[in-house]
N, C-alpha and C positions, 0 to 999 in steps of 0.2 A: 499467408506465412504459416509451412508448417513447426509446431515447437514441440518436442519429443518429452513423452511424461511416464515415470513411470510413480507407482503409488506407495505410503508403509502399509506395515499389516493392521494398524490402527484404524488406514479408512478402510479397511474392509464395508462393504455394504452402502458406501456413500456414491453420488453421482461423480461423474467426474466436472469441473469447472465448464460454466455453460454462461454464454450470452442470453442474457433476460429476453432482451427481444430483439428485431432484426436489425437496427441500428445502434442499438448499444454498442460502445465503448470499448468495457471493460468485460471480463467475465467474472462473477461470482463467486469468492472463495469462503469455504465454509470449514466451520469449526469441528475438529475431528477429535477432538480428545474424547475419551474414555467415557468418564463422569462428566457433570453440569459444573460448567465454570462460574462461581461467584466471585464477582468485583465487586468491594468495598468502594466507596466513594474517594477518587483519587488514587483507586490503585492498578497498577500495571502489569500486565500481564504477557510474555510471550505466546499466542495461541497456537493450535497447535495446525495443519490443514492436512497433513499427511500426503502432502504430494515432493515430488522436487519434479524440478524442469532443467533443460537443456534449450537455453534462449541462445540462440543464433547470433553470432557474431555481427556486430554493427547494431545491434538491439539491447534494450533494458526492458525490466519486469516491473513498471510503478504499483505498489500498493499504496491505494488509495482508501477511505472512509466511506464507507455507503452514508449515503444522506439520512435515508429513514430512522438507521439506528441513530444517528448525531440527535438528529430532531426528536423523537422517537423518545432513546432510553438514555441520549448525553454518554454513548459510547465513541468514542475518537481511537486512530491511529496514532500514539503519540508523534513519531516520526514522518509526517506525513507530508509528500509523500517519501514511503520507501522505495528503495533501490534496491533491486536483484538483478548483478549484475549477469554478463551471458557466460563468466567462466564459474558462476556459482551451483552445485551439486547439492547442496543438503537438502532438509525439508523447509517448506516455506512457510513460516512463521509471521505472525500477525502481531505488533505489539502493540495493544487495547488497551485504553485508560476509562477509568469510567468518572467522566465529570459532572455527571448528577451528584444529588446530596443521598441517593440511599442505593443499597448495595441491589447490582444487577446479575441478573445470569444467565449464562448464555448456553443454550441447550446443546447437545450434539446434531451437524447438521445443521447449524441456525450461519446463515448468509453475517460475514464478520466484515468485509474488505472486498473492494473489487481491485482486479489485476486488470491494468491495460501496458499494453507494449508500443514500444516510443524507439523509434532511432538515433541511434546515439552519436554522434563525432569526436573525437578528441582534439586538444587544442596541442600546436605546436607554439610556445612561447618563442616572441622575437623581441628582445628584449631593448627599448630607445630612449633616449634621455629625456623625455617629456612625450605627452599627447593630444593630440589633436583637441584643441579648445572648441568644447559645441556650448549650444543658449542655454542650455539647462548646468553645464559645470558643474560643481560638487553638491548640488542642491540635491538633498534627499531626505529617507523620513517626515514626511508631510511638506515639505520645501511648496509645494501647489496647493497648501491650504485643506478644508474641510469641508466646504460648502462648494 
């Protein structure tokens, strides 16, 4: 799938979004602001990656939470995952919470989200006076227990 990128003048000098390795996923998006971002514990942050894209119709853009940093420094996406949809133009923004108990920062260039692209469908509502009864019924939130 080709997806057409172009950059701001903020990432001057960064790589462009790259697959870690040959069966990865997602590809790599990295922190482009200016200066070092510090997050206090619990706080959220738009970051910044300096890119926008042109995702192809019948396609979304998930950003996703790298593991390591979760693990790592307890940096999360809060919205996870996000959505960038295929008619969306701006720059693609990262919003980072940091749920450690002490404040983190994140360097320029430092690997924040990965991005993977997913096919999308839209639903056409048909709308009937009741639905099909299956075994599971309205049983939900833990409704199959914990063990």
């Amino acid at each position: 799938m080709e997806v057409e990128i172009t950059t701001l003048p903020h990432f001057e000098g960064m790589a462009l979004p790259a697959y870690a390795t040959e069966h990865s996923a997602g590809v790599d998006l990295r922190f482009a602001g200016q200066e070092p971002l510090i997050l206090a514990p619990m706080e959220r942050h738009a970051a910044k990656t300096g890119i926008c894209l042109a995702i192809p119709l019948g396609y979304e853009g998930q950003v996703r939470p790298r593991s390591g940093m979760a693990l790592k420094l307890g940096i999360g996406v809060v919205n996870s995952p996000g959505t960038i949809d295929a008619d969306y133009r701006g720059e693609i923004r990262v919003p980072l919470i940091n749920f450690s108990d002490k404040p983190v920062t994140i360097e320029r260039g430092m690997r924040i989200a990965q991005l993977v692209f997913a096919p999308v469908c839209q639903a056409v509502w048909r709308v009937v006076s009741q639905l099909e009864e299956t075994h599971r019924g309205e049983g939900g939130f833990g409704h199959t227990g914990i063990k």
